[in-house]
PQR file of N, CA, C, O and H, with PARSE charges and radii, in Angstrom:
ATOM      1  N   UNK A   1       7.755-106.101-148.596 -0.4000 1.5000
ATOM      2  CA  UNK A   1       7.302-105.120-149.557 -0.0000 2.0000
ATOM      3  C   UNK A   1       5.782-105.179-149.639  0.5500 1.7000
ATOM      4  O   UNK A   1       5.222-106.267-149.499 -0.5500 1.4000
ATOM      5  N   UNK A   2       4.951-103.849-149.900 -0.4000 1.5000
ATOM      6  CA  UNK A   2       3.787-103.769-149.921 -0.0000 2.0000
ATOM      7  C   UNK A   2       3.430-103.775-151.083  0.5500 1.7000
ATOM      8  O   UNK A   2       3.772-102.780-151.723 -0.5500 1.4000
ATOM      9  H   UNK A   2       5.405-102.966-150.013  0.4000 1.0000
ATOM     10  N   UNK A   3       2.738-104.697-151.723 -0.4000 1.5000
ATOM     11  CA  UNK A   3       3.100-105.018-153.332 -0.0000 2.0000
ATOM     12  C   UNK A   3       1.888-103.926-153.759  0.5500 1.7000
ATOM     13  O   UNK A   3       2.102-103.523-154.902 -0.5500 1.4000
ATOM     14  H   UNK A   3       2.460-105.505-151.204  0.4000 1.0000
ATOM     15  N   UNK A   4       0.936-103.460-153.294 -0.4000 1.5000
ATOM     16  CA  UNK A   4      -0.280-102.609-153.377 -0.0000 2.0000
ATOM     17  C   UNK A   4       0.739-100.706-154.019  0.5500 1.7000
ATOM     18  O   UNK A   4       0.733 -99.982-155.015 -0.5500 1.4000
ATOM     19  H   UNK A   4       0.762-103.787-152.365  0.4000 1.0000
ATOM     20  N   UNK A   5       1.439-100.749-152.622 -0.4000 1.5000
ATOM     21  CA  UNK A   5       1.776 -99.232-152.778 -0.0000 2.0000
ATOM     22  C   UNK A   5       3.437 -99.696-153.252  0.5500 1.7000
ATOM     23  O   UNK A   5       4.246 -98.772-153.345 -0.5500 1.4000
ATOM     24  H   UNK A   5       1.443-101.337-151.813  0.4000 1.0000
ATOM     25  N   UNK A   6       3.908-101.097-153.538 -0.4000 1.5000
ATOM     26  CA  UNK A   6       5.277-100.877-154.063 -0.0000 2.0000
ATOM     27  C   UNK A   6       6.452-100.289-153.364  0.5500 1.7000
ATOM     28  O   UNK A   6       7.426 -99.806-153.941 -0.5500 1.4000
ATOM     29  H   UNK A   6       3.252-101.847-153.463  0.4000 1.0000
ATOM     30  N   UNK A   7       6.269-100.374-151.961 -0.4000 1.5000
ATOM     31  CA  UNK A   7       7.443 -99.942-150.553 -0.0000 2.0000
ATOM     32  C   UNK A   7       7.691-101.049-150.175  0.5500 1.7000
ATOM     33  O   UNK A   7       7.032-102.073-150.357 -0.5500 1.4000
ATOM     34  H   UNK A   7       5.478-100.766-151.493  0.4000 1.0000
ATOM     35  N   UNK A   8       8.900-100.876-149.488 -0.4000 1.5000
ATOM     36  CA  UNK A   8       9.731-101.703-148.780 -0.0000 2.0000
ATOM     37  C   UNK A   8       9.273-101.161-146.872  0.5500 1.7000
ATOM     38  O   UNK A   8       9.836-100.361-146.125 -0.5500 1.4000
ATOM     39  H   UNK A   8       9.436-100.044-149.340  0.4000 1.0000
ATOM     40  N   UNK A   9       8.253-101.889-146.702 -0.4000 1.5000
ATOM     41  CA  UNK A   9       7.367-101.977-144.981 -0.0000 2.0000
ATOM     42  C   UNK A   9       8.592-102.057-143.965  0.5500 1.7000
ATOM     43  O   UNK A   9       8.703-101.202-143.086 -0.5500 1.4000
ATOM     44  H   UNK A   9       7.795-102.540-147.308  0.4000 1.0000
ATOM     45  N   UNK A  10       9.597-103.193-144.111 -0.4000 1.5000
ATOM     46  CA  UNK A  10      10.633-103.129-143.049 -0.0000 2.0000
ATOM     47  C   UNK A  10      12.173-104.298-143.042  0.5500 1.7000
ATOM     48  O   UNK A  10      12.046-105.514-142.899 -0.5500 1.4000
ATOM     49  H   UNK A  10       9.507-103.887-144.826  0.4000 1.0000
ATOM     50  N   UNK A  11      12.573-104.095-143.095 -0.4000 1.5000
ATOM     51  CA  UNK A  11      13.919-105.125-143.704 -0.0000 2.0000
ATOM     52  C   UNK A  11      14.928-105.395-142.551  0.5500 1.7000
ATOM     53  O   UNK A  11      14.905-104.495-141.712 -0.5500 1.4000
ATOM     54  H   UNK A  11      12.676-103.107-143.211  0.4000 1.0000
ATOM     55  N   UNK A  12      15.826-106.419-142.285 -0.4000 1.5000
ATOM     56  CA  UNK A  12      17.210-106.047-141.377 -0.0000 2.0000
ATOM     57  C   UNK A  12      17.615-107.175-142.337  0.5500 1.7000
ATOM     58  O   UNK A  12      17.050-108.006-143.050 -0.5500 1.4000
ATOM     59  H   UNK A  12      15.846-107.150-142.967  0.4000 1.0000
ATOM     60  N   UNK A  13      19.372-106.657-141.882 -0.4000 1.5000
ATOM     61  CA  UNK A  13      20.530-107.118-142.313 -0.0000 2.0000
ATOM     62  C   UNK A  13      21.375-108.005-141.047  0.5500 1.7000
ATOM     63  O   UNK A  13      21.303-107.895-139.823 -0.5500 1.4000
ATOM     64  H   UNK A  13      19.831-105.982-141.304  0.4000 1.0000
ATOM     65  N   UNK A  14      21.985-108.684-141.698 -0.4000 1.5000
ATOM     66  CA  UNK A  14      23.517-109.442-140.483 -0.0000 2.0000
ATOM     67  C   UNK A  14      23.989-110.064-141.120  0.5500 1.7000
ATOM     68  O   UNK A  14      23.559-110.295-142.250 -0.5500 1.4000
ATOM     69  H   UNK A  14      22.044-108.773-142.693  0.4000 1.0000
ATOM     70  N   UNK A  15      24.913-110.506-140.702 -0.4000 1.5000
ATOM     71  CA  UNK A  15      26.043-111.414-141.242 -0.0000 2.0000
ATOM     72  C   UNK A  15      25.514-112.772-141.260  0.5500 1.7000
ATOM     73  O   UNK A  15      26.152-113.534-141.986 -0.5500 1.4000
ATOM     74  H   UNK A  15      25.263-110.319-139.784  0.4000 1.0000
ATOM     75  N   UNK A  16      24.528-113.265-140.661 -0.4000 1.5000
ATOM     76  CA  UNK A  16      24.171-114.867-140.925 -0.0000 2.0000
ATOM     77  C   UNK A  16      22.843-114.840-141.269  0.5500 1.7000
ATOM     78  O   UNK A  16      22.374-113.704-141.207 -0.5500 1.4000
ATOM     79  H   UNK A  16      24.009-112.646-140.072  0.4000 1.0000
ATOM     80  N   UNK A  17      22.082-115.683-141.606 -0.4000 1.5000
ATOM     81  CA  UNK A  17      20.672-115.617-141.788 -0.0000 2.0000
ATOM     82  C   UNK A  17      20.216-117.018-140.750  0.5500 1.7000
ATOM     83  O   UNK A  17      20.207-118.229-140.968 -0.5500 1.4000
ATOM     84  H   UNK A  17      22.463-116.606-141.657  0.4000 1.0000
ATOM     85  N   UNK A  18      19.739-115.899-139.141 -0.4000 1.5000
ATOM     86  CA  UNK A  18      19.132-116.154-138.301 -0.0000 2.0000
ATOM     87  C   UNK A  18      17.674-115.999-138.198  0.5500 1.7000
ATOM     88  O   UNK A  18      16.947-115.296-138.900 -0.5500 1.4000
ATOM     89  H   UNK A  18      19.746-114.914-138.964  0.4000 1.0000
ATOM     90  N   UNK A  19      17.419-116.615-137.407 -0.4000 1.5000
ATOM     91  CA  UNK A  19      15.626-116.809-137.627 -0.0000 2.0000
ATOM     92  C   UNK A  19      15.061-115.315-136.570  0.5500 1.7000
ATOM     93  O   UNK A  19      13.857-115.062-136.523 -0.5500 1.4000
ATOM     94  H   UNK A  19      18.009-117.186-136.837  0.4000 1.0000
ATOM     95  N   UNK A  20      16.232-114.314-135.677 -0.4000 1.5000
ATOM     96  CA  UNK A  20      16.238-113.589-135.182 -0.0000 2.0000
ATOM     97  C   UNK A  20      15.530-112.140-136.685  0.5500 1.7000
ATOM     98  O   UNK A  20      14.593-111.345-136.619 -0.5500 1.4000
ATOM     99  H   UNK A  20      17.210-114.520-135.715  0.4000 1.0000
ATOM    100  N   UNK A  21      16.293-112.351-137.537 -0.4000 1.5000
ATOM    101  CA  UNK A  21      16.495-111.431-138.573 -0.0000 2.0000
ATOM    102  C   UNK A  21      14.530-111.255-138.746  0.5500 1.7000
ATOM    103  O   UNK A  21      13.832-110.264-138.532 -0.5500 1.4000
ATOM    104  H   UNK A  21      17.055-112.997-137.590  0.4000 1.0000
ATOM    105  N   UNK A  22      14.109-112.745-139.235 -0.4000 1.5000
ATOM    106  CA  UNK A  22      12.892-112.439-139.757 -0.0000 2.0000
ATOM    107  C   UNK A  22      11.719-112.243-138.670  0.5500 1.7000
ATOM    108  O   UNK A  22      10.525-112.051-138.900 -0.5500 1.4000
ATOM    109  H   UNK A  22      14.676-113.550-139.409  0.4000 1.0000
ATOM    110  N   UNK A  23      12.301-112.333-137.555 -0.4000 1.5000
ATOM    111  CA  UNK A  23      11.055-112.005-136.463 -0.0000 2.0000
ATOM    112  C   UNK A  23      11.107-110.790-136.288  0.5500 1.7000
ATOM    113  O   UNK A  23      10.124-110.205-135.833 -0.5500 1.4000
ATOM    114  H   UNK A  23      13.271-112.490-137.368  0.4000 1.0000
ATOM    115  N   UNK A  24      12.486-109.991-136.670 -0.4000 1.5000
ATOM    116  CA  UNK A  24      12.608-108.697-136.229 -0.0000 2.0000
ATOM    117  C   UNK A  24      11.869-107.615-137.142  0.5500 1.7000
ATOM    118  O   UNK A  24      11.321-106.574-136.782 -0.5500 1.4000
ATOM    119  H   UNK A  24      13.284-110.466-137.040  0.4000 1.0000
ATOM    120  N   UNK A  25      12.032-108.242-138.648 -0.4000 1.5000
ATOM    121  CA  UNK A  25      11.434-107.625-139.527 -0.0000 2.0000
ATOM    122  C   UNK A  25      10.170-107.317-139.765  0.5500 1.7000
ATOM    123  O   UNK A  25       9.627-106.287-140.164 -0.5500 1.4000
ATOM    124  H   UNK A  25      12.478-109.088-138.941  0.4000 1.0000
ATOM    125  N   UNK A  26       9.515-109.093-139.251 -0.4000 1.5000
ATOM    126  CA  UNK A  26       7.932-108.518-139.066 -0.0000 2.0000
ATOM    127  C   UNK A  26       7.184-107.907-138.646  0.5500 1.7000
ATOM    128  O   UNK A  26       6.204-107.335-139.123 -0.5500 1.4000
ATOM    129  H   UNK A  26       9.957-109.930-138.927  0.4000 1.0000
ATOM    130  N   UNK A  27       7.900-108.033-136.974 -0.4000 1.5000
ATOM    131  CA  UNK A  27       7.544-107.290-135.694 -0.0000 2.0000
ATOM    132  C   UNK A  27       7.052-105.684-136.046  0.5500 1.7000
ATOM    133  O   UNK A  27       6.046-105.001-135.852 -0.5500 1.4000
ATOM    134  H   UNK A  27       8.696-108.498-136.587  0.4000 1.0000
ATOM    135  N   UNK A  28       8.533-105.496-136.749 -0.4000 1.5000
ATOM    136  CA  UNK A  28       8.730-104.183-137.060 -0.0000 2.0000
ATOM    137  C   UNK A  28       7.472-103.648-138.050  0.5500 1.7000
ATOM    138  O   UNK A  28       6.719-102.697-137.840 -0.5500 1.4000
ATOM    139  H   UNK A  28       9.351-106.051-136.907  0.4000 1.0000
ATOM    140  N   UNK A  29       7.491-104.415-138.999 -0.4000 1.5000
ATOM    141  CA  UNK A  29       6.634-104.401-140.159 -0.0000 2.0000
ATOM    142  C   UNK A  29       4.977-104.239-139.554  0.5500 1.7000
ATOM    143  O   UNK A  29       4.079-103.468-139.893 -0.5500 1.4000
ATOM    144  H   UNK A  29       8.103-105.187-139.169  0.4000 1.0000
ATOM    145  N   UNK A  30       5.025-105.256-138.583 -0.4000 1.5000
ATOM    146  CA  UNK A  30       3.623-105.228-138.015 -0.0000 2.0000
ATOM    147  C   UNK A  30       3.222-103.826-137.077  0.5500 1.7000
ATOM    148  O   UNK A  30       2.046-103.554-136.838 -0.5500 1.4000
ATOM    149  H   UNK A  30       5.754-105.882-138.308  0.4000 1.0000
ATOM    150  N   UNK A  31       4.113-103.168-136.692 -0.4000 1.5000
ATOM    151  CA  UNK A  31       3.885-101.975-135.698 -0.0000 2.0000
ATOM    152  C   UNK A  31       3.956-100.889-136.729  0.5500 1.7000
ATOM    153  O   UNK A  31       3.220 -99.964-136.384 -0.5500 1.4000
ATOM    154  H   UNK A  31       5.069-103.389-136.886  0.4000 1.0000
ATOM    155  N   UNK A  32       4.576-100.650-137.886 -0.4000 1.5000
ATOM    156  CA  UNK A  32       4.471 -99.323-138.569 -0.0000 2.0000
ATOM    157  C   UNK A  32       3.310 -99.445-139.352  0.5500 1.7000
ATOM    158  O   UNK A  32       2.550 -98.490-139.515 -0.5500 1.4000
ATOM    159  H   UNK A  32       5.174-101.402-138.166  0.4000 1.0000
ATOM    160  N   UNK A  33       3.021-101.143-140.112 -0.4000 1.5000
ATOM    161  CA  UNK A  33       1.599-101.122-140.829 -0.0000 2.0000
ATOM    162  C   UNK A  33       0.709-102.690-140.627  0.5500 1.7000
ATOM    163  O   UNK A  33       1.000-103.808-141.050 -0.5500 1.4000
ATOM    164  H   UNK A  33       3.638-101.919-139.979  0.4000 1.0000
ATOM    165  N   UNK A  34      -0.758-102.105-139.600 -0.4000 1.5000
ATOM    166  CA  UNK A  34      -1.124-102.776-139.071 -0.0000 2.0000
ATOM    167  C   UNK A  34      -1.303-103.651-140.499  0.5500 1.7000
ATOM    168  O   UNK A  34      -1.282-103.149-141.623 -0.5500 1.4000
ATOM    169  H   UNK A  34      -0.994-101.196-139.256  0.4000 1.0000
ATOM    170  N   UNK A  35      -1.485-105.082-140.189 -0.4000 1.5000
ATOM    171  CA  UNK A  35      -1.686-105.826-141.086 -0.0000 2.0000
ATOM    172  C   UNK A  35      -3.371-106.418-141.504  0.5500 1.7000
ATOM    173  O   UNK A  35      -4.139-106.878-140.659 -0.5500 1.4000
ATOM    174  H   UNK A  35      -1.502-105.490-139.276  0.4000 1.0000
ATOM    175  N   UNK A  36      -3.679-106.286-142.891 -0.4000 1.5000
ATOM    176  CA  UNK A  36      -5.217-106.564-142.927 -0.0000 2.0000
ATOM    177  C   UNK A  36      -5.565-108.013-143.352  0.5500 1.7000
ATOM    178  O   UNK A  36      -4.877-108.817-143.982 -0.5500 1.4000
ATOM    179  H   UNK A  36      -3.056-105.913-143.579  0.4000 1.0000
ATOM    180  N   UNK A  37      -6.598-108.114-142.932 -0.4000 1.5000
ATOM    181  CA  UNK A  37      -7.303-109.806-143.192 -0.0000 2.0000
ATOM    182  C   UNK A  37      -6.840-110.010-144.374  0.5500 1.7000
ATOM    183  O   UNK A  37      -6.748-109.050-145.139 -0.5500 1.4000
ATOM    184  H   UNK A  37      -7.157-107.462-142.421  0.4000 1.0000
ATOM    185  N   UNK A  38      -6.514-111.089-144.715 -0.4000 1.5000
ATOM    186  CA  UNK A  38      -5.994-111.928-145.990 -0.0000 2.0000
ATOM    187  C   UNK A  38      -4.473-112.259-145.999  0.5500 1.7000
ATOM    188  O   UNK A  38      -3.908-113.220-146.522 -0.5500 1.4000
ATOM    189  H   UNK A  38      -6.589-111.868-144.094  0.4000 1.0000
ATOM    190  N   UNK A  39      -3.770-110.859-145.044 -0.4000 1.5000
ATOM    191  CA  UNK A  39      -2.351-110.853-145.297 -0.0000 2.0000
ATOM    192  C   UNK A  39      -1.402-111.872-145.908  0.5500 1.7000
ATOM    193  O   UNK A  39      -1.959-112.928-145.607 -0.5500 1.4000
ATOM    194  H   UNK A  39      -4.229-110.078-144.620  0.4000 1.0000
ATOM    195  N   UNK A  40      -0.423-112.157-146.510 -0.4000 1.5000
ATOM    196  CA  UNK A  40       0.290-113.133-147.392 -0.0000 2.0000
ATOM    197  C   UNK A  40       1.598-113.031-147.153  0.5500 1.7000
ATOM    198  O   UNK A  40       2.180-112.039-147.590 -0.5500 1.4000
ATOM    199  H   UNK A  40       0.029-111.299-146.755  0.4000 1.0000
ATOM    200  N   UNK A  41       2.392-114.122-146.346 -0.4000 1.5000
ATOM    201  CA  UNK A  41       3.740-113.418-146.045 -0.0000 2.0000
ATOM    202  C   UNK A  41       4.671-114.489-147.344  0.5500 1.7000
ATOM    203  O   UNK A  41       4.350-115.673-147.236 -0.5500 1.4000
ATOM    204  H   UNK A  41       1.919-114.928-145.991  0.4000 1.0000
ATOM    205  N   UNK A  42       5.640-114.232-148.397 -0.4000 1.5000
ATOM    206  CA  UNK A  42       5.923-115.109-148.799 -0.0000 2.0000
ATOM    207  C   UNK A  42       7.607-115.311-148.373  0.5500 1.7000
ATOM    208  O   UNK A  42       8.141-114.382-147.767 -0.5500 1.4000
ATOM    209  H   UNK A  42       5.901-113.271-148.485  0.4000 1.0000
ATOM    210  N   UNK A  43       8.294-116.355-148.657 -0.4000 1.5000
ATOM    211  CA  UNK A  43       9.124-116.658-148.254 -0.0000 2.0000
ATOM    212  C   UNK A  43      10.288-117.083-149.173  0.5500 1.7000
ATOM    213  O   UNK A  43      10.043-117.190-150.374 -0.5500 1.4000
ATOM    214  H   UNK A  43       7.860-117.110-149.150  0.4000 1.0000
ATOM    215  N   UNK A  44      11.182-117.265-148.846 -0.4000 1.5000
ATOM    216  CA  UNK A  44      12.248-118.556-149.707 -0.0000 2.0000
ATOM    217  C   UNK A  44      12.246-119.989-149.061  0.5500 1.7000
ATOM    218  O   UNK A  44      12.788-120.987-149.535 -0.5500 1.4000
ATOM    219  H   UNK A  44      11.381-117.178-147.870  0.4000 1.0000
ATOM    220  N   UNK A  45      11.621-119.913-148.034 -0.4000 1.5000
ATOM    221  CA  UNK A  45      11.980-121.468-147.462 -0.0000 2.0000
ATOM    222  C   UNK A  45      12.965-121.300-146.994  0.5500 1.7000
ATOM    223  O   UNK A  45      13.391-122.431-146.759 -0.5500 1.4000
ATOM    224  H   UNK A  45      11.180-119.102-147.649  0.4000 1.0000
ATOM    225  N   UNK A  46      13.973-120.286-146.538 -0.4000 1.5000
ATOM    226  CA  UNK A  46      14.739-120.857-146.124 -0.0000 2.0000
ATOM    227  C   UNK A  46      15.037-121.326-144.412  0.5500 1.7000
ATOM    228  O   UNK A  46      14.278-121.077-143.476 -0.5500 1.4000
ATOM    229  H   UNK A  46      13.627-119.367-146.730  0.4000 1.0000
ATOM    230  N   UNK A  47      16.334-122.050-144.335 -0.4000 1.5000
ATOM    231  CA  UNK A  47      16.140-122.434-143.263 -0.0000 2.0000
ATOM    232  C   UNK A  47      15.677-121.825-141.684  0.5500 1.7000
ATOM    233  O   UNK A  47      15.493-122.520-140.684 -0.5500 1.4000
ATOM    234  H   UNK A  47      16.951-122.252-145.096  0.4000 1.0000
ATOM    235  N   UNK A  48      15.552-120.347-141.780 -0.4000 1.5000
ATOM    236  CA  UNK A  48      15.109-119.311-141.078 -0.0000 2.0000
ATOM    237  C   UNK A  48      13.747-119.437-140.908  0.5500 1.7000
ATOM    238  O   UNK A  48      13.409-119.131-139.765 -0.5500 1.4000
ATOM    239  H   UNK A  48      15.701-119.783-142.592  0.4000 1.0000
ATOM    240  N   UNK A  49      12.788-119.796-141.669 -0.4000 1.5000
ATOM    241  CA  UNK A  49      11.415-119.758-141.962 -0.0000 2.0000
ATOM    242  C   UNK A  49      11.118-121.084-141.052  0.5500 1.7000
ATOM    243  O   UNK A  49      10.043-121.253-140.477 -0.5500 1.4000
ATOM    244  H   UNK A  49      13.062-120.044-142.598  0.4000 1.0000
ATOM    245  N   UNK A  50      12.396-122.157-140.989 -0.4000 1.5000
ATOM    246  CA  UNK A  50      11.551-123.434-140.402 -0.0000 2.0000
ATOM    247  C   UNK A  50      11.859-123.539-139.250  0.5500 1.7000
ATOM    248  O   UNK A  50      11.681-124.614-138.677 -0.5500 1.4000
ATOM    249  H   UNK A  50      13.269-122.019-141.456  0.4000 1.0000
ATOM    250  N   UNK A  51      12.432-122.394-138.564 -0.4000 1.5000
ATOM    251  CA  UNK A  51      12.693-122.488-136.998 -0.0000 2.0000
ATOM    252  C   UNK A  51      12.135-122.867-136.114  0.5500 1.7000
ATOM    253  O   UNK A  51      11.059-123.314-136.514 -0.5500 1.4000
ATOM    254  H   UNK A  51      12.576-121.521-139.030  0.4000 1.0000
ATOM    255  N   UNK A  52      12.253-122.981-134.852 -0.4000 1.5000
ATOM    256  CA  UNK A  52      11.298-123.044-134.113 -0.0000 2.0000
ATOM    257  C   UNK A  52      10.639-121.449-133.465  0.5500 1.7000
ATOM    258  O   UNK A  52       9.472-121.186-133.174 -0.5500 1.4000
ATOM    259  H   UNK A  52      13.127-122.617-134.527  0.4000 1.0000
ATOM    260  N   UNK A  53      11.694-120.691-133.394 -0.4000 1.5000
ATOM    261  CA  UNK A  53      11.413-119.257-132.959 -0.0000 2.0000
ATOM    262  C   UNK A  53      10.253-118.538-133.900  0.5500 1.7000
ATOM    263  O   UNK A  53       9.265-117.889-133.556 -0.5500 1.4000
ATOM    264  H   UNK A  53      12.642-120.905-133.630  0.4000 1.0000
ATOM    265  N   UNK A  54      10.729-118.886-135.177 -0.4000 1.5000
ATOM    266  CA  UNK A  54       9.608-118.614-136.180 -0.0000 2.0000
ATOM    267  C   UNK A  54       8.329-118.854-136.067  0.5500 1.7000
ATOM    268  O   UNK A  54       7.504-117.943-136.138 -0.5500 1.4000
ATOM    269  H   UNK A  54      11.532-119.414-135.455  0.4000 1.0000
ATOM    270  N   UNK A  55       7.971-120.227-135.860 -0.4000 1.5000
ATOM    271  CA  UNK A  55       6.426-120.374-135.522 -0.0000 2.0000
ATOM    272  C   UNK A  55       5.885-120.358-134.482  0.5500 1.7000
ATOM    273  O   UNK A  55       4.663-120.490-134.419 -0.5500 1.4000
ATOM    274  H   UNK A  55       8.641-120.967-135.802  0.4000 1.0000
TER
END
């Protein structure tokens, strides 16, 4: 979510929470709105975030 303009930038769904899900989202997120200096991604921690695919 773009907390500035209050939209939802880019989301996916599945049945498990794979570390596939949040690379896909960003990716996505990053090609419809380029991202500006400071950017802030926040998270839950969850175990998706500590992947290895993730970083």
């Amino acid at each position: 979510m773009d907390l500035f303009s209050i939209r939802i930038i880019s989301y996916d769904i599945g049945k498990s929470m794979i570390s596939e899900l949040v690379i896909n989202t960003l990716t996505r997120a990053f090609l419809l709105k380029e991202p500006e200096e400071g950017l802030i991604i926040h998270s839950d921690q969850g175990p998706q975030y500590s992947s290895k695919e993730y970083f």
